[in-house]
C-alpha positions as a Python dict, from the first residue, in 0.01 Angstrom:
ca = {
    (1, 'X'): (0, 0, 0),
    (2, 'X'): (-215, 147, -233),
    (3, 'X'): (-578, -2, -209),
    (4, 'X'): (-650, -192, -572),
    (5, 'X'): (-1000, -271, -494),
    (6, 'X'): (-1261, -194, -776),
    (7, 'X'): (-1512, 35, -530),
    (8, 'X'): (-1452, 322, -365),
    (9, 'X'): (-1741, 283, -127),
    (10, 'X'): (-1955, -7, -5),
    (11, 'X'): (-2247, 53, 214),
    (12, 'X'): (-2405, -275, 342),
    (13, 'X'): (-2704, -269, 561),
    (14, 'X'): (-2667, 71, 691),
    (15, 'X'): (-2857, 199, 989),
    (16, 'X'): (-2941, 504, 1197),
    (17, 'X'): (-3182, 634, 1414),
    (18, 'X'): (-3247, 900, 1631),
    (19, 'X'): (-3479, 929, 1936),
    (20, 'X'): (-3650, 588, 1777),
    (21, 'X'): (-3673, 776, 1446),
    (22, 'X'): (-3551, 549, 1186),
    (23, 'X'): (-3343, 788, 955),
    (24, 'X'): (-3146, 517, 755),
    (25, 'X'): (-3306, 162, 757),
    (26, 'X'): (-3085, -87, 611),
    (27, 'X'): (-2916, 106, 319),
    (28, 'X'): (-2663, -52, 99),
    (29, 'X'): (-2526, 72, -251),
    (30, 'X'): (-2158, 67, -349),
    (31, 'X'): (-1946, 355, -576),
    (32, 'X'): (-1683, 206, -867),
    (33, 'X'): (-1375, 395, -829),
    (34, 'X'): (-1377, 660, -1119),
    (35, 'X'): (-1716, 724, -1152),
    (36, 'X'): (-1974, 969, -1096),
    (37, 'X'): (-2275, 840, -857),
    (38, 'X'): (-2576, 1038, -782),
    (39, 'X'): (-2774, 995, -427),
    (40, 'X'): (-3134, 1104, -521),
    (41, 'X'): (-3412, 1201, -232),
    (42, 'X'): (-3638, 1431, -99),
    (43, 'X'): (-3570, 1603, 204),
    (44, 'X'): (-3586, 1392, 495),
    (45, 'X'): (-3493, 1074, 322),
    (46, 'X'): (-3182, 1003, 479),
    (47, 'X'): (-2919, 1130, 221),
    (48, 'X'): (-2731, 1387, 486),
    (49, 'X'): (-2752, 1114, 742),
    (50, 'X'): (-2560, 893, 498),
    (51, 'X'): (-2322, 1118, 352),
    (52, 'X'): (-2228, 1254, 733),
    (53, 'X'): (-2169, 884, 824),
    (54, 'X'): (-1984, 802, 470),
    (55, 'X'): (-1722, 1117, 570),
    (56, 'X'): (-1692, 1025, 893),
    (57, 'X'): (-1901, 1336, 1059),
    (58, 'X'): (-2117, 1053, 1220),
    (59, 'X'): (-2160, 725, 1402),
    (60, 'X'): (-2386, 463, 1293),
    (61, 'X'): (-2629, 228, 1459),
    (62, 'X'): (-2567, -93, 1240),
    (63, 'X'): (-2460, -202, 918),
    (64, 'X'): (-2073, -172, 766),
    (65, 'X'): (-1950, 109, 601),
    (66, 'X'): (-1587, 71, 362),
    (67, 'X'): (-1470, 428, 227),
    (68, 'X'): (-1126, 415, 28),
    (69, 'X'): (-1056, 92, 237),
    (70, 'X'): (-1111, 225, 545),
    (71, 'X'): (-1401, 213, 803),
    (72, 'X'): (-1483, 641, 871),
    (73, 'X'): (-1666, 510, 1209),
    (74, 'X'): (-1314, 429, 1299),
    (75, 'X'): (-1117, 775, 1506),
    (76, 'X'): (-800, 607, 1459),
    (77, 'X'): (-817, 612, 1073),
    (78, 'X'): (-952, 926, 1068),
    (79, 'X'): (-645, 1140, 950),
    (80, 'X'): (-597, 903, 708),
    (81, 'X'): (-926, 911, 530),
    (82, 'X'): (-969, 1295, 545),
    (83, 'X'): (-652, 1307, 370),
    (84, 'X'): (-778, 1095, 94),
    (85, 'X'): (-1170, 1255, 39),
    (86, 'X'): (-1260, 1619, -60),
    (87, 'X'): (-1570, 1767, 66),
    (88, 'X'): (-1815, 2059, -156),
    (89, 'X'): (-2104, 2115, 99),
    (90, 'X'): (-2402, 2321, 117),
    (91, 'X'): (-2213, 2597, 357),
    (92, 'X'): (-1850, 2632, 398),
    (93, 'X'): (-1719, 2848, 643),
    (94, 'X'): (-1452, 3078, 434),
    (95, 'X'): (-1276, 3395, 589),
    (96, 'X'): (-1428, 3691, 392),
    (97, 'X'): (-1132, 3924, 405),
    (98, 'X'): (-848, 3647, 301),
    (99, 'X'): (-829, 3655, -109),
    (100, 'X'): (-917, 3357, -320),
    (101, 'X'): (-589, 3262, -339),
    (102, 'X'): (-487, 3320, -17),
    (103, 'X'): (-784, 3068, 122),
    (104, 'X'): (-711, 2770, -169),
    (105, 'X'): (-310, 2800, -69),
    (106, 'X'): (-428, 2801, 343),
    (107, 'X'): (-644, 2466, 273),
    (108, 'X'): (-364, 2336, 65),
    (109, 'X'): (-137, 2301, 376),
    (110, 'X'): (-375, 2048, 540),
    (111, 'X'): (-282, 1814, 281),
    (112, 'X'): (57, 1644, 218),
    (113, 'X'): (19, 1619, -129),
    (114, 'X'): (-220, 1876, -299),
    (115, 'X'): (-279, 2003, -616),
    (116, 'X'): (-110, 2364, -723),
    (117, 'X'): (-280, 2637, -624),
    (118, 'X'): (-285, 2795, -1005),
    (119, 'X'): (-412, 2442, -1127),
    (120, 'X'): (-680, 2470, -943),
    (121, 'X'): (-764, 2814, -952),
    (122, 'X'): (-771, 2757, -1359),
    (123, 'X'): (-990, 2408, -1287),
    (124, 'X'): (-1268, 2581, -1068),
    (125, 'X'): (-1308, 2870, -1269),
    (126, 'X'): (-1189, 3117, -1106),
    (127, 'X'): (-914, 3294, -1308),
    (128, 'X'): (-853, 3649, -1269),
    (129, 'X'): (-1019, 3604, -924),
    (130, 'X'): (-722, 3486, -725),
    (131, 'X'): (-619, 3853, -537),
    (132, 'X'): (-992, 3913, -517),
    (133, 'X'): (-1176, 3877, -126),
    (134, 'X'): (-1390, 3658, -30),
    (135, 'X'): (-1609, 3874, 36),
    (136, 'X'): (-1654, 4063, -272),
    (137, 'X'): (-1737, 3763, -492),
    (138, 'X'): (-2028, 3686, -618),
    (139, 'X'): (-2285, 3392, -500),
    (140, 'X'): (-2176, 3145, -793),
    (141, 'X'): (-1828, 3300, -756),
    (142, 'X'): (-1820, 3158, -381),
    (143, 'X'): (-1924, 2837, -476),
    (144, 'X'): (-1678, 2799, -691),
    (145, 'X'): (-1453, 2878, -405),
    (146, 'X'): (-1637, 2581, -259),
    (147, 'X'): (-1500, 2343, -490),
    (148, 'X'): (-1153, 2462, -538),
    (149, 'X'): (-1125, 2399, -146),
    (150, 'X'): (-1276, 2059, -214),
    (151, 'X'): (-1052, 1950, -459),
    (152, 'X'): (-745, 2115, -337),
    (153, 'X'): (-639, 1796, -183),
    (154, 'X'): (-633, 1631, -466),
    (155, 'X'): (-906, 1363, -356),
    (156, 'X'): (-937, 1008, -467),
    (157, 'X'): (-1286, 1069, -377),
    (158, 'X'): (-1520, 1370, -395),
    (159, 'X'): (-1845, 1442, -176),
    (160, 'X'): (-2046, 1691, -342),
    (161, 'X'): (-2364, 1832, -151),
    (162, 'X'): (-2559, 2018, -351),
    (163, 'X'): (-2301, 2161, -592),
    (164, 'X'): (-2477, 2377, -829),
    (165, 'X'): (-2759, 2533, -587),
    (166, 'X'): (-2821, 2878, -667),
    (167, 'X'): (-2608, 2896, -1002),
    (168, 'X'): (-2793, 3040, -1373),
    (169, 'X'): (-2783, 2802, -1632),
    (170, 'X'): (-2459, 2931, -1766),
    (171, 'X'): (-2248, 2876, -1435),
    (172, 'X'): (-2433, 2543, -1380),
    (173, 'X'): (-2261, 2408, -1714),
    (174, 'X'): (-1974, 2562, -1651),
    (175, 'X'): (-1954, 2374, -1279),
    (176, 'X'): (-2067, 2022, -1471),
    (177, 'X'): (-1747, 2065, -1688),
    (178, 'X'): (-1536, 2130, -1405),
    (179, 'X'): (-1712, 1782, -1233),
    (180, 'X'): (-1628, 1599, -1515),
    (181, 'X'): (-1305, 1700, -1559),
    (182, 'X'): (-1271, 1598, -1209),
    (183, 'X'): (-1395, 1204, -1323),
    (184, 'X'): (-1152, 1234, -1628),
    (185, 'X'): (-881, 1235, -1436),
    (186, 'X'): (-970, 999, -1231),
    (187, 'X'): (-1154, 1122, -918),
    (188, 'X'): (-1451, 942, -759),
    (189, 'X'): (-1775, 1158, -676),
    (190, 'X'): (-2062, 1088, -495),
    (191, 'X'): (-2310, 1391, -504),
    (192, 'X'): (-2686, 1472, -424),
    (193, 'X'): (-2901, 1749, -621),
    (194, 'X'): (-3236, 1809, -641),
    (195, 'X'): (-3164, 1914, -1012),
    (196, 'X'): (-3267, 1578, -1217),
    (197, 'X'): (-3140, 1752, -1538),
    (198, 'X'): (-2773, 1764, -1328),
    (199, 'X'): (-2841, 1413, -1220),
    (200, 'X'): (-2886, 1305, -1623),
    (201, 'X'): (-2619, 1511, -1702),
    (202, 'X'): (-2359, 1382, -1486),
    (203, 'X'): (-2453, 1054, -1323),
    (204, 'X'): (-2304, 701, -1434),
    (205, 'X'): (-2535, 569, -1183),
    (206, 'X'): (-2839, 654, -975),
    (207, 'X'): (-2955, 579, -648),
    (208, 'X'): (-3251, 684, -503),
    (209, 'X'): (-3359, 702, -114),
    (210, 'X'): (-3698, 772, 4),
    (211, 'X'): (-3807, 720, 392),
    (212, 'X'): (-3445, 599, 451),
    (213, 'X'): (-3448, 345, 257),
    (214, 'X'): (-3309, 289, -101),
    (215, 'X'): (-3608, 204, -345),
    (216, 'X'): (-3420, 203, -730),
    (217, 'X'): (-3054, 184, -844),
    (218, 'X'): (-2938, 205, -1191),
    (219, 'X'): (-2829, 434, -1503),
    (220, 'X'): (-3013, 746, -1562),
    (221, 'X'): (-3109, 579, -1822),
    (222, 'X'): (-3222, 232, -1686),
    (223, 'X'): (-3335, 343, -1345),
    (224, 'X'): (-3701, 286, -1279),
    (225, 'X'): (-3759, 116, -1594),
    (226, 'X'): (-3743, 430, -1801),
    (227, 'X'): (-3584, 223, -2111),
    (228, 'X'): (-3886, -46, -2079),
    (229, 'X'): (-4128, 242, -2010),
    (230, 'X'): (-4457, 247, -2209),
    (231, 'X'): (-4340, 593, -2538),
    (232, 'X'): (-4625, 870, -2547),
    (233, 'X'): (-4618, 986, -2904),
    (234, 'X'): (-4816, 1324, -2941),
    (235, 'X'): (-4899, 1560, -3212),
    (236, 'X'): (-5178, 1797, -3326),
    (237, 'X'): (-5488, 1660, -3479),
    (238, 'X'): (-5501, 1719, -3902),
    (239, 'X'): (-5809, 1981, -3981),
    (240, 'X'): (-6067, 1788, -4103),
    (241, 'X'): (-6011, 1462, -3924),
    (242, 'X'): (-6156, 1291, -3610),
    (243, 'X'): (-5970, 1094, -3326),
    (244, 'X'): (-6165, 830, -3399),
    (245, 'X'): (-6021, 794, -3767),
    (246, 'X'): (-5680, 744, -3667),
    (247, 'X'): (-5480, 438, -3653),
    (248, 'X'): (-5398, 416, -3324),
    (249, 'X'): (-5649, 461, -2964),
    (250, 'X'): (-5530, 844, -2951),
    (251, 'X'): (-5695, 1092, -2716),
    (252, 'X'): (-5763, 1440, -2740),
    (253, 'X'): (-5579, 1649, -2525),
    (254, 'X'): (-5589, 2042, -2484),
    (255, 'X'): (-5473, 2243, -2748),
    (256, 'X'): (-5586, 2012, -3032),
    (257, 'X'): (-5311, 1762, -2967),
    (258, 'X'): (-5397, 1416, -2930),
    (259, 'X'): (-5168, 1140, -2774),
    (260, 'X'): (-5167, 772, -2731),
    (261, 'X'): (-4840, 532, -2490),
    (262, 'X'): (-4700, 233, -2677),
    (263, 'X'): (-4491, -11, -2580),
    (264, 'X'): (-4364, -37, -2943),
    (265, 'X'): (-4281, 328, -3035),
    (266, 'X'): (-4142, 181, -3360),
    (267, 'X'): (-4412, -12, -3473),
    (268, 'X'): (-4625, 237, -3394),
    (269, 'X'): (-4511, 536, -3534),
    (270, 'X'): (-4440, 312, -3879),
    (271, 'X'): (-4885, 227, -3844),
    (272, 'X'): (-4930, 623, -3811),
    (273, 'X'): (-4685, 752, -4091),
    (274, 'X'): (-4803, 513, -4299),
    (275, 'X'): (-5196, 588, -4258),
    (276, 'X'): (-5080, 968, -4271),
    (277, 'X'): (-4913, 940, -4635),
    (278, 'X'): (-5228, 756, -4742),
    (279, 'X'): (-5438, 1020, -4643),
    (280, 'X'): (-5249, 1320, -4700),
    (281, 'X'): (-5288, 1418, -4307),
    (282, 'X'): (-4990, 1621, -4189),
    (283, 'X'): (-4888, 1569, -3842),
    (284, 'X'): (-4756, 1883, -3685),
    (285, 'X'): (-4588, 1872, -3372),
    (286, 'X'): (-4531, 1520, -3377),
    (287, 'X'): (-4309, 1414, -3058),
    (288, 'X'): (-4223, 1101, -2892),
    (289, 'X'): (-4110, 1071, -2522),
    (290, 'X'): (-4017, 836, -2314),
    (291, 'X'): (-4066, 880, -1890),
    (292, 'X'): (-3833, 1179, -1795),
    (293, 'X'): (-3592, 1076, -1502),
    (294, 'X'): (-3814, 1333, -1273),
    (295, 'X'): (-4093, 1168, -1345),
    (296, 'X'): (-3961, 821, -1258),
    (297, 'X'): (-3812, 1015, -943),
    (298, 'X'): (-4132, 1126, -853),
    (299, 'X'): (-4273, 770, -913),
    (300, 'X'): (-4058, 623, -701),
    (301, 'X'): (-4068, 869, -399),
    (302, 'X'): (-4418, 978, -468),
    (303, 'X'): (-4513, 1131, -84),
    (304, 'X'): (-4360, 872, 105),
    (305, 'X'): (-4259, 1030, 452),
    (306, 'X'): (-3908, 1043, 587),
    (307, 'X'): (-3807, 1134, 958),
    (308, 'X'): (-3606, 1466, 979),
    (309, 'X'): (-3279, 1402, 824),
    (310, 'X'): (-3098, 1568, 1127),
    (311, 'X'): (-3039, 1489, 1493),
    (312, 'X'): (-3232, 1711, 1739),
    (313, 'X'): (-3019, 2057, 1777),
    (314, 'X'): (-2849, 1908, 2084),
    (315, 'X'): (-2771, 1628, 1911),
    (316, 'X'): (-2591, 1754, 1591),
    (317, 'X'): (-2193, 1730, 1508),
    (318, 'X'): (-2005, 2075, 1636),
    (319, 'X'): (-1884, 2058, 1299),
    (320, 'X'): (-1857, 1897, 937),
    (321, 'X'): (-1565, 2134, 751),
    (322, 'X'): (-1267, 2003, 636),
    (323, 'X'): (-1034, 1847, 718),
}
């Protein structure tokens, strides 16, 4: 029976430690089926540990976990679940001197229903590539090969680690297509980046974990109070007139711009317009900005400590490839 429920994932009170090192301390966020979810952090925070236990890589201490319906602490529904998730990580294993296509169409045969291999071939990118070794692609080339293997099995839901590290500009937009092309039709993903232009980009919601422990949730837009946040409105200073003669408590800043925050960016850019059309003052450079989601992300993680996000070497999985 096919599960109907609205999430994909619900974490509740998740926790993990190792050696007495708190990594995850009480986590608990949950994924709506069909859209795209960000996990924010800084190294360290506990985003690995959680993803590793989400995919079923690694055992918890406490808390429950739900993934697709199933519990991924749980060997005996193992198969199932790995059959049902697709996995983009930082470093996949490939075979250099098997062809694109021949490593998409080996992958393919794990799952009992995948996608075609052309389909996805065409989806990820890599056209034109598909009698081409592994070996002689190219870096952004090979991580599209990363994501063709992830999605292969045409997943319900998609863990991607890092997807874009190491990509220019152009391939990075070209891989955000190809993720949201994923969402349209109708796969789940749950990724992490360090990119908070990707996270704005491609995020229906946020969650950010610092010391193990999630500290905001909410839209790119909402999270952190960015859409409450006090505007800075900024532009350079008229010849001929003094801070002190404007309308509003601006300060000079370098470069003869001045700047003021408002809580009312509408009021107050109606007081300053208005006072500059009486006075024949142009305002050059005039801008108005709100709190950019890094620097709410770097509000709310600031340099707040996390334990290493990894076992000791001794103490780490043999192995997190898929399936």
């Amino acid at each position: 029976m096919t599960d109907q429920r609205r999430e994909a994932v619900i974490v509740d009170g998740l926790r993990k430690s190792y050696r007495g090192n708190a990594a995850v301390r009480g986590v608990s966020f949950t994924v709506a089926r069909g859209e795209i979810f960000a996990l924010l952090g800084p190294n360290g925070a506990g985003k690995t540990t959680t993803l590793e236990i989400l995919e079923g890589f690694r055992a918890r201490d406490g808390g429950s976990v739900d993934v697709l319906g199933c519990d991924p602490g749980d060997r005996s529904e193992g198969r199932r679940l790995r059959e049902r998730i697709g996995l983009v990580l930082q470093d996949i294993a490939v075979e250099p001197y098997l062809t694109v296509r021949e490593t998409i169409a080996r992958n393919a045969g794990y799952y009992p229903a995948p996608r075609g291999v052309d389909e996805v071939i065409e989806l990820t990118g890599l056209t034109g590539k598909g009698r081409c070794k592994v070996k002689d692609l190219s870096g952004g080339q090979k991580r599209r090969l990363d994501l063709a293997l992830g999605v292969i099995g045409n997943p319900e839901l998609l863990f991607l680690d890092e997807p874009t590290t190491g990509f220019d500009p152009g391939a990075r937009h070209g891989a955000w297509k190809v993720i949201r092309n994923l969402q349209a039709a109708g796969t789940t993903i749950l990724l992490t980046t360090h990119y908070m232009d990707e996270a704005q980009a491609l995020a229906d919601r946020i969650a950010v974990i610092a010391a193990g422990e999630i500290v905001a949730t909410g839209t790119p837009a909402t999270i952190g109070g960015r859409e409450t946040a006090r505007k800075r409105i900024q532009f350079l200073l008229p010849a001929g007139v003094d801070v002190a003669d404007l309308p509003l408590p601006f300060r000079s800043e370098v470069g003869g711009l001045v700047s003021t925050e408002v809580d009312d960016a509408t009021r107050a850019l109606h007081d300053l317009t208005g006072w500059a059309l009486r006075h024949g003052a142009v305002r050059d450079g005039l801008t108005v900005e709100q709190p950019t989601l890094e620097d709410v992300y770097l509000s709310l993680t600031g340099d707040v400590a996390g334990v290493p996000d990894s076992p000791p070497r001794e103490l780490q999985p043999t192995s997190r490839s898929q399936p």
